[in-house]
N, CA and C of each residue as an Amber inpcrd file, in Angstrom:
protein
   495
   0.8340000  -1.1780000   0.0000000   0.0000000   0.0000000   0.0000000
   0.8810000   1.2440000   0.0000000   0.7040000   2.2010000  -0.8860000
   1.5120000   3.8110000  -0.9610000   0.2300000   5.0310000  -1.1300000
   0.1000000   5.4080000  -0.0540000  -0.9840000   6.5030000   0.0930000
  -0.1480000   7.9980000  -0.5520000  -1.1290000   8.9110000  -0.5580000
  -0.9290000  10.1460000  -1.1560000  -2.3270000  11.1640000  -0.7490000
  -1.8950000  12.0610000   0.3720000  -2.5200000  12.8480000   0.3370000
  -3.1280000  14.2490000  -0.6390000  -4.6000000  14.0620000  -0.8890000
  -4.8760000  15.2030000  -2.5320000  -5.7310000  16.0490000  -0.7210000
  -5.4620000  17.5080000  -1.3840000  -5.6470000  18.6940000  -0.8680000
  -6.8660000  19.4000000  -2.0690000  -8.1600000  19.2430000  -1.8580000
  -8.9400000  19.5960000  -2.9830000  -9.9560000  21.0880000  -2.5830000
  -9.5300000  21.5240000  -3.8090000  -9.9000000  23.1270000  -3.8970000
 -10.1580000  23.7620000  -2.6570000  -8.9750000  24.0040000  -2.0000000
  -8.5800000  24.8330000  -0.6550000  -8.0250000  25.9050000  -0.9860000
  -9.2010000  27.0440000  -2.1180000  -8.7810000  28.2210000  -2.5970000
  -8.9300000  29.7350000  -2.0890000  -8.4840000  30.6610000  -2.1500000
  -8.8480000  31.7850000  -1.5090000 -10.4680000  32.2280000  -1.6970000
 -10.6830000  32.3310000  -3.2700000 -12.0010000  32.4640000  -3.9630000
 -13.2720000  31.7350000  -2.8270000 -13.1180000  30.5250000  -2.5150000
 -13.6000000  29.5620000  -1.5120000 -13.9450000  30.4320000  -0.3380000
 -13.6130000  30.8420000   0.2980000 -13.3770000  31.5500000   1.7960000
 -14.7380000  32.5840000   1.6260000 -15.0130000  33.0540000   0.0780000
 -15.2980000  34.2900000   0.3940000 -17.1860000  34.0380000  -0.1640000
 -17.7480000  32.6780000  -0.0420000 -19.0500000  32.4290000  -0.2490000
 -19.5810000  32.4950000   0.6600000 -19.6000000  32.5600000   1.8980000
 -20.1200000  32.8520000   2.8300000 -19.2410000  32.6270000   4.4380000
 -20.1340000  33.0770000   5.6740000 -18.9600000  32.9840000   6.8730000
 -19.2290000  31.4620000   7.3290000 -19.8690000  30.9530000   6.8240000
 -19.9320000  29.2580000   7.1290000 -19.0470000  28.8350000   6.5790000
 -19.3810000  28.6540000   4.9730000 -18.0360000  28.3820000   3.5400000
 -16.7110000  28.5330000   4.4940000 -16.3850000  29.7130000   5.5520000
 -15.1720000  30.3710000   5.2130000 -14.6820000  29.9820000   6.6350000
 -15.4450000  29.8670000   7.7200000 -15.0320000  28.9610000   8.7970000
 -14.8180000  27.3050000   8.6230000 -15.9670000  26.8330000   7.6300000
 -15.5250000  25.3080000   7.5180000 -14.4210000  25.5280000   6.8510000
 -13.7460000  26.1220000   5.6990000 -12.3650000  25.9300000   5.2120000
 -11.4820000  26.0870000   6.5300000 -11.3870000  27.0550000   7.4260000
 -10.7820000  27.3400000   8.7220000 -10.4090000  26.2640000   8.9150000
 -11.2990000  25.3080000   9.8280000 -11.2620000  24.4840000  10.4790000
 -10.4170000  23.0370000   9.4550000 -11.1020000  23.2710000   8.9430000
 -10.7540000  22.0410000   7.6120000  -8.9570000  22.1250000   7.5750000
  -8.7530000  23.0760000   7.0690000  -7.3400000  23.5000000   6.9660000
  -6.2340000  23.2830000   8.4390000  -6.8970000  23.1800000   9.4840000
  -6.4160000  22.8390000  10.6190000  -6.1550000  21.5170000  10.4470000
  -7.0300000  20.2990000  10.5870000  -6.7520000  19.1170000   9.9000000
  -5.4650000  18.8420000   8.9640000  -5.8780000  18.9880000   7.6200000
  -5.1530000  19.3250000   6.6870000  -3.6960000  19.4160000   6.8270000
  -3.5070000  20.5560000   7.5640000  -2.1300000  20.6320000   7.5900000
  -1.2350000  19.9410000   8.5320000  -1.8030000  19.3750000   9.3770000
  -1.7250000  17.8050000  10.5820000  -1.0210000  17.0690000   9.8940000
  -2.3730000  16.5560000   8.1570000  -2.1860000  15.6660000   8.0140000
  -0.8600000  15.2110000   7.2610000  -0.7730000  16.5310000   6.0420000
  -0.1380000  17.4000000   5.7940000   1.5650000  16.5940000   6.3620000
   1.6050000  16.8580000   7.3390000   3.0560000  16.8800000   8.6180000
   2.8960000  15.5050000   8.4070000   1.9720000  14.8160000   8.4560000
   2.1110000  13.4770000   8.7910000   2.6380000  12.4180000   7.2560000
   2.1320000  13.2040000   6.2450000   2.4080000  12.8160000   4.7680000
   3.8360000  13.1630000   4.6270000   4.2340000  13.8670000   5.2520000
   5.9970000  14.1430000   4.8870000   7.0480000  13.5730000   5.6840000
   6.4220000  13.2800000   6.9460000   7.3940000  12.7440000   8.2350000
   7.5320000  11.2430000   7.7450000   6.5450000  11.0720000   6.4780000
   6.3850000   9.1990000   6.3830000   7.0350000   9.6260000   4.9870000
   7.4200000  10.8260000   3.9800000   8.0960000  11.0440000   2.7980000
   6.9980000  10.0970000   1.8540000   5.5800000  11.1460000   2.1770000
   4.6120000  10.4530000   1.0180000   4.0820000  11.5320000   0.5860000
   3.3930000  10.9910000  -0.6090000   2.9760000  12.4080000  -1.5100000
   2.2030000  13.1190000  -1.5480000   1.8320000  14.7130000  -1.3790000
   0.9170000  15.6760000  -1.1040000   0.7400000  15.9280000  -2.1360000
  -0.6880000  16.3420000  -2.9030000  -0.9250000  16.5010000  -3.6120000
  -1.9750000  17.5080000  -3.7310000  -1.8060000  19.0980000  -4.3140000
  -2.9080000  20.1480000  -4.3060000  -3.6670000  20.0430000  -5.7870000
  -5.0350000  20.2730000  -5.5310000  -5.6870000  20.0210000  -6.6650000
  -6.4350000  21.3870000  -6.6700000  -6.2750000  22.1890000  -7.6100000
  -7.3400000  23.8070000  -7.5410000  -8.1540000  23.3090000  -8.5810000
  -9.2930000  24.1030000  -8.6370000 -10.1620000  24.2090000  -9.5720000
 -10.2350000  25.6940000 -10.3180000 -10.2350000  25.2480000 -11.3300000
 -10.3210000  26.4180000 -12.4410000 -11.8140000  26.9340000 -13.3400000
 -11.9360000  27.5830000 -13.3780000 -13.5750000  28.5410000 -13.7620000
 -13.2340000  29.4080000 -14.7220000 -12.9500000  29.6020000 -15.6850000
 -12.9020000  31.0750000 -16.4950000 -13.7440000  32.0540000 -16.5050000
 -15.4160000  31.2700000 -16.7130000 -16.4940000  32.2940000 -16.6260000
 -16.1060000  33.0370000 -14.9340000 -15.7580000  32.5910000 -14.2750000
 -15.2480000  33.2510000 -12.8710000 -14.4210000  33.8860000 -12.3230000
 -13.4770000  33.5250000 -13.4250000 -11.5180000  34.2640000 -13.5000000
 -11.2180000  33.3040000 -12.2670000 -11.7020000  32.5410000 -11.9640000
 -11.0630000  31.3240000 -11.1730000  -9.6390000  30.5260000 -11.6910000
  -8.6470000  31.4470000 -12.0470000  -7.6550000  30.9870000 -13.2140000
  -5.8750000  31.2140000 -12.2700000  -5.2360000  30.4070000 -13.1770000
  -3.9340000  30.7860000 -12.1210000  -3.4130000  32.3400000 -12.7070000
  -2.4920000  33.1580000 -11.8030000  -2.3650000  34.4350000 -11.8260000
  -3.8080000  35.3780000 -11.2130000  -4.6560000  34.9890000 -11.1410000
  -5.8430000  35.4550000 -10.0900000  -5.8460000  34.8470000  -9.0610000
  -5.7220000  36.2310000  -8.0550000  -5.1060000  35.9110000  -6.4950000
  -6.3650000  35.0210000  -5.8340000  -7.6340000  35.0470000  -6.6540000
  -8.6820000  33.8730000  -6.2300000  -8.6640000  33.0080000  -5.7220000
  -7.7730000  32.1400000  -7.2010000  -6.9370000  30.9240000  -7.7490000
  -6.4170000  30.4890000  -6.3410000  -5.3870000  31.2930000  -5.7640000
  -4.7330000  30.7430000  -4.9630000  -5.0010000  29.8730000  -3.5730000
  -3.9750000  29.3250000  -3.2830000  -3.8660000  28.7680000  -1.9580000
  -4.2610000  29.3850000  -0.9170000  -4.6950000  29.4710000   0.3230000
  -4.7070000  30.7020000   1.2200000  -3.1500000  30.3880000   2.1380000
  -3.0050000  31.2720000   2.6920000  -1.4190000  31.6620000   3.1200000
  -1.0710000  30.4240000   4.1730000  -1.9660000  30.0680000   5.2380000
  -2.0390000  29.0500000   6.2460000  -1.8540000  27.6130000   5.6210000
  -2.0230000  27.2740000   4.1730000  -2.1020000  26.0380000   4.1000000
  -1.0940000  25.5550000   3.5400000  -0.5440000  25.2230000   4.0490000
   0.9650000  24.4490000   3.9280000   1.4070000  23.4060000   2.9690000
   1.1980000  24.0700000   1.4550000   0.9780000  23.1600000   0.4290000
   2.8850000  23.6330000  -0.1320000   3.4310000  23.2770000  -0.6640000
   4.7520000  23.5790000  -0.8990000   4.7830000  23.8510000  -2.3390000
   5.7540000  24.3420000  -3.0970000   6.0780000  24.5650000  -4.4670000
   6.0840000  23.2080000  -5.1430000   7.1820000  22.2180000  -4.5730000
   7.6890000  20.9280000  -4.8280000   6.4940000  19.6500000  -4.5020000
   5.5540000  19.9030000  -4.2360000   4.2000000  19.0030000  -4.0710000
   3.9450000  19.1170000  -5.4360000   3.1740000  17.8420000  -6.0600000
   2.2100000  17.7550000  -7.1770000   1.1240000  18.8540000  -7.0590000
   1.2790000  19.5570000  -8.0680000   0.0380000  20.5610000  -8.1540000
  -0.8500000  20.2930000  -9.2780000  -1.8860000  19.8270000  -9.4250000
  -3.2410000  19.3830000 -10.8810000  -4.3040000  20.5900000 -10.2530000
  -4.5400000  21.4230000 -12.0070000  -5.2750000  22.1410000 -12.2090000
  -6.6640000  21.1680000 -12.9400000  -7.7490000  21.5710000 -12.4660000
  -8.6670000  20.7190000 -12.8740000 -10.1980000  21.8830000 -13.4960000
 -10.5560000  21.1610000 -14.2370000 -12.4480000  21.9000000 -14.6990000
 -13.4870000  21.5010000 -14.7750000 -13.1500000  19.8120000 -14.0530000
 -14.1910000  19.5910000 -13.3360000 -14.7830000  18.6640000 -12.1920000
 -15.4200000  18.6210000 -11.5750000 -15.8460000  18.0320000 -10.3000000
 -14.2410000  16.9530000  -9.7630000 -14.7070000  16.0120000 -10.7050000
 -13.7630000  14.6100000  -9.8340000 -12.7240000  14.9230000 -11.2070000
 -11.8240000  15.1520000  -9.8340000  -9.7330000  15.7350000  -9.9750000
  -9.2460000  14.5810000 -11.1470000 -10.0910000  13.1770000 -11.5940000
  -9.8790000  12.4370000 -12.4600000  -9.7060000  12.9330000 -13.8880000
 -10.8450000  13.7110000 -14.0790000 -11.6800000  13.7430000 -15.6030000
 -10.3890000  14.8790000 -16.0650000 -10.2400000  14.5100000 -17.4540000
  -8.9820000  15.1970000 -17.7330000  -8.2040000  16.3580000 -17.4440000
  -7.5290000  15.7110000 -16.4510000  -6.2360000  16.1580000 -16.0050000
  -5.3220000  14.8220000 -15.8200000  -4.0970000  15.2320000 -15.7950000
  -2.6920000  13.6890000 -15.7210000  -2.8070000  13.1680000 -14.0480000
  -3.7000000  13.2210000 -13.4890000  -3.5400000  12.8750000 -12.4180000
  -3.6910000  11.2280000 -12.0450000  -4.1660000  10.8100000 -12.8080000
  -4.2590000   8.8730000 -12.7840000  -2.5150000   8.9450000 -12.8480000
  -2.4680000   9.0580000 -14.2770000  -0.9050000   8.8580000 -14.4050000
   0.2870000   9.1100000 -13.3810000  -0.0580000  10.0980000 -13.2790000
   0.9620000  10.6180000 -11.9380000   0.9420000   9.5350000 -10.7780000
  -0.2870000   9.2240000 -10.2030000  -0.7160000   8.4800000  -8.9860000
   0.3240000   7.1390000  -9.3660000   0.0090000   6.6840000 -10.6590000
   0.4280000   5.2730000 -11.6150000   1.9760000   5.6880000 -11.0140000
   2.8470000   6.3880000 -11.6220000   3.8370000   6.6590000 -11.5320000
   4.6990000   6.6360000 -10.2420000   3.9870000   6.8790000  -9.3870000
   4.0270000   6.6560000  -7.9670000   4.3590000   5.6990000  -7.3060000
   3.5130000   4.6050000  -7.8300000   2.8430000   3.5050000  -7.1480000
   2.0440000   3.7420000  -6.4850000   0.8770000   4.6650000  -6.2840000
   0.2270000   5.0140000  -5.2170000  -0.9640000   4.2530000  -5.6280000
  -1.8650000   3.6040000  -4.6840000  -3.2380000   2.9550000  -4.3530000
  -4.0150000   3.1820000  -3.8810000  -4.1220000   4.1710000  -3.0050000
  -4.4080000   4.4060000  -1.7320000  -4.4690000   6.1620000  -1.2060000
  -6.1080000   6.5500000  -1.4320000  -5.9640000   7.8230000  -1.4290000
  -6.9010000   8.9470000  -0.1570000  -5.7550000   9.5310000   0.5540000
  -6.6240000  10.3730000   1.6990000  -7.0100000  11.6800000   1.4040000
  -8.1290000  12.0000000   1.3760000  -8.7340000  12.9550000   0.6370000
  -9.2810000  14.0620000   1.6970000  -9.3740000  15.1470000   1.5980000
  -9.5080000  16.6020000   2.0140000  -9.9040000  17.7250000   1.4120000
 -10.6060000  18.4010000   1.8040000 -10.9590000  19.7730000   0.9050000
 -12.3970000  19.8820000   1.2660000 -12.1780000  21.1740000  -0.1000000
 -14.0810000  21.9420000  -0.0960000 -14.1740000  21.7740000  -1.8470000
 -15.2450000  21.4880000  -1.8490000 -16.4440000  20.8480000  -1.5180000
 -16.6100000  20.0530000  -1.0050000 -16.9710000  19.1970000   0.1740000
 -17.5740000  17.7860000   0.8700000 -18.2870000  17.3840000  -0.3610000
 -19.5330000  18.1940000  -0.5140000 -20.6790000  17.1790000  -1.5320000
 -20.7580000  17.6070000  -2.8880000 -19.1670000  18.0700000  -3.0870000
 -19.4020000  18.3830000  -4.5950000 -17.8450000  17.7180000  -5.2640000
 -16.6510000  18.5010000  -5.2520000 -15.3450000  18.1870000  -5.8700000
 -14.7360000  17.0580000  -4.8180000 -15.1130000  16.5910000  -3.7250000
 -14.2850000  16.0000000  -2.3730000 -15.1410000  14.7990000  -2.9490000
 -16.2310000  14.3740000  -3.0990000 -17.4690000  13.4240000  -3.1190000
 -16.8120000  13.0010000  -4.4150000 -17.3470000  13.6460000  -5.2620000
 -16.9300000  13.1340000  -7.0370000 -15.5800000  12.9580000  -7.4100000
 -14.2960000  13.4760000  -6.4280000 -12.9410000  12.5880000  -6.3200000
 -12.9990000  11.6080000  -5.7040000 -13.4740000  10.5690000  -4.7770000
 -13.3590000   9.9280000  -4.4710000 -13.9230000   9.0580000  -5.1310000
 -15.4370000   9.1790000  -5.5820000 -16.1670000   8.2890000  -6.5380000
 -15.3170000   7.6680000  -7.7810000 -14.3960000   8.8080000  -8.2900000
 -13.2890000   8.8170000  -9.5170000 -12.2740000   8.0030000  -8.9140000
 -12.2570000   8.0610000  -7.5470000 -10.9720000   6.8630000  -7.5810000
 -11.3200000   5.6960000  -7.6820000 -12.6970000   5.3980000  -7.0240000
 -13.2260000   4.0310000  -6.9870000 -13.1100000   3.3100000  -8.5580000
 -13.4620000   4.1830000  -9.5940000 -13.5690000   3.9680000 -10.3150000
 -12.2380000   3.5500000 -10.9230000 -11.5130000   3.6200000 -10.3410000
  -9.9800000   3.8560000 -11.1950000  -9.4110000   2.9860000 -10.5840000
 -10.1360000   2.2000000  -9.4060000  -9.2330000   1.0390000  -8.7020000
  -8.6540000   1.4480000  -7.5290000  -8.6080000   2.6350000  -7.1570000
  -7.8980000   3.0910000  -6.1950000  -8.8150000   3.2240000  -4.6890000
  -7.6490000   3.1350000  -3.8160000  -8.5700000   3.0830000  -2.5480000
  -9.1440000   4.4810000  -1.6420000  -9.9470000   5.2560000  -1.8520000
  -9.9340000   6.2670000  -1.0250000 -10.8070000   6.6090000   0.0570000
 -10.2140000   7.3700000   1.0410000 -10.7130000   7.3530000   1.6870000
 -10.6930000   8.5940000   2.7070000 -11.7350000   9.4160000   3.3510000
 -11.6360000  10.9730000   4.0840000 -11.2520000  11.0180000   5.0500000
 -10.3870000  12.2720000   5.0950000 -10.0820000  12.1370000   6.0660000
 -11.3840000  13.4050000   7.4600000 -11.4520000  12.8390000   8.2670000
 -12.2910000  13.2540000   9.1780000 -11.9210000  14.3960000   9.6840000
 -12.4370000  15.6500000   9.6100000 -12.4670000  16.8200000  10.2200000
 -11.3930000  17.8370000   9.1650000 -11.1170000  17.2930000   7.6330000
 -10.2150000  17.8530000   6.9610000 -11.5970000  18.1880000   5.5490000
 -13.0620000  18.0710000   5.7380000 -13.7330000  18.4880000   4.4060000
 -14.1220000  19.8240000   5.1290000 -14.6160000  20.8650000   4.1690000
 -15.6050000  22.0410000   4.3990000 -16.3510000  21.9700000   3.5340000
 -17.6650000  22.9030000   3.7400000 -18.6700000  22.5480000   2.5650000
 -19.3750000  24.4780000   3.2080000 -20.2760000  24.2800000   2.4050000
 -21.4220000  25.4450000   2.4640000 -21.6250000  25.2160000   3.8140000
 -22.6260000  24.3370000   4.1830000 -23.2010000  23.7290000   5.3360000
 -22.6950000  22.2980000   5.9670000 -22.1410000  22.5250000   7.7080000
 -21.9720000  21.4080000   8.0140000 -22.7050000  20.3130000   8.1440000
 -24.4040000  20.2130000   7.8750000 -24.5840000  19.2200000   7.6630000
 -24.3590000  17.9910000   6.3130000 -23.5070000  18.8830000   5.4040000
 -23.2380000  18.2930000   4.1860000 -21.8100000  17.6280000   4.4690000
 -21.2780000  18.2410000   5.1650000 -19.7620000  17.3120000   5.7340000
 -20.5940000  16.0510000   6.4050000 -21.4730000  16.0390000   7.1310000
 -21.7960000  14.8200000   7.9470000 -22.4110000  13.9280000   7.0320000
 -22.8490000  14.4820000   6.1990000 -23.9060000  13.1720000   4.9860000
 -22.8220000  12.5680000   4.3110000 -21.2030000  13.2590000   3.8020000
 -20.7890000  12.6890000   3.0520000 -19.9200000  11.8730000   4.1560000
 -19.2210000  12.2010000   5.0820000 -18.5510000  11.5580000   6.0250000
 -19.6390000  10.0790000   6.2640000 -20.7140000   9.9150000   6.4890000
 -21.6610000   8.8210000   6.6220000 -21.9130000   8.0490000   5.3810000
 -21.6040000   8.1950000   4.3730000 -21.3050000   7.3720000   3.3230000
 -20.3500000   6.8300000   2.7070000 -19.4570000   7.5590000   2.9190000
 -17.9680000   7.4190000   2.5640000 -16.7200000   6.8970000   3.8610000
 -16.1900000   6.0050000   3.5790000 -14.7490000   5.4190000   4.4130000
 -14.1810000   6.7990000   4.8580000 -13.9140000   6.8110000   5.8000000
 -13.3650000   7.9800000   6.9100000 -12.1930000   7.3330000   7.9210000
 -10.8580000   8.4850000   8.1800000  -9.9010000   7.9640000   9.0900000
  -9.5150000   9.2950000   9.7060000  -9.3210000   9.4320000  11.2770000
  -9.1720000  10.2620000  11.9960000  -7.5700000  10.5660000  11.7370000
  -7.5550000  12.0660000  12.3600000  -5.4170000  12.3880000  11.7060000
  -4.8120000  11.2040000  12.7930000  -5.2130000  10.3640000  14.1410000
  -4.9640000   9.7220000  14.9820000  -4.6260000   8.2470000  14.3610000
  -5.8280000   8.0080000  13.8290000  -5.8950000   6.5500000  12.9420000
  -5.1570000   6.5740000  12.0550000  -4.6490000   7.6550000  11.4410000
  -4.1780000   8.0680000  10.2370000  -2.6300000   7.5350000  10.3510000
  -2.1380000   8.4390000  11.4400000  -0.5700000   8.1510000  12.2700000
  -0.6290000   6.9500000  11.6210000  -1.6110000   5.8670000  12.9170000
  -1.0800000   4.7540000  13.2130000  -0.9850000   3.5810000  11.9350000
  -1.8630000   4.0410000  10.9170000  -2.4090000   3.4850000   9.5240000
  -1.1350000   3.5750000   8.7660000  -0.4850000   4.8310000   8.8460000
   0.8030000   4.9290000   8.2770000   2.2140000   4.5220000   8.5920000
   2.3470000   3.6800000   9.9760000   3.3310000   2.9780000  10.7930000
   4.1660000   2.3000000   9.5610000
């Protein structure tokens, strides 16, 4: 098994849909960057995935686009620009994973029930194992983190450690 943490659309643009939107990224990003520490102390692969919009200027060089300053994504991490929902649909990101050896995928970000949901569905599909990590999605509304967390395989940053021994 070779896991790889994907970091999905944890963008500035994000923050600014509402003060729910912008506290669940908060919190989310706390997680995240845990897990983050824990993906590098084991020298496994982080992986940021943005989403791109034109009708939105959701584009790189729009300070939107970006990362927010707290999230501890590095230059030297895999970065996939994507346009739509599940981080699969064309972009090189199978390949990359392939290249890896990676199987095995811990997943994070905002959307819960939109880009976080339909990446994971895309891995299933692809053979790969994924799975959320708990207290690392944001969404509009937290009851949409809890619907997808209740359907989907979930591992605490605790379980996570010990998963990665």
């Amino acid at each position: 098994m070779k896991p790889a943490l994907f970091v999905i659309d944890i963008q500035k643009q994000f923050y600014k849909i509402s003060d729910e939107a912008a506290k669940s990224l908060k919190d989310a990003v706390e997680y995240t960057n845990e897990a983050i520490k824990i993906f590098r102390r084991k020298q496994l692969p982080v992986i940021s995935i943005q989403h791109m919009d034109q009708t939105n200027g959701l584009m790189p060089g729009n300070i939107d686009f970006d990362l927010p300053d707290d999230l501890e994504i590095e230059p030297t991490d895999l970065h996939i620009h994507k346009t739509y929902s599940n981080s699969f649909t064309k972009t090189p990101l199978l390949e990359e994973l392939k290249k890896m050896d990676v199987d095995t995928i811990i997943l994070c970000g905002f959307c819960a029930e939109f880009c976080v949901l339909a990446t994971y569905h895309g891995a299933n599909d692809a053979d790969l194992s994924p799975i959320l990590l708990k207290g690392g999605l944001a969404s509009y509304t937290s009851k949409n983190i809890s619907f997808v967390e209740g359907i989907c395989e979930i591992i605490s940053l605790g379980a996570l450690e010990k998963f990665l021994e």
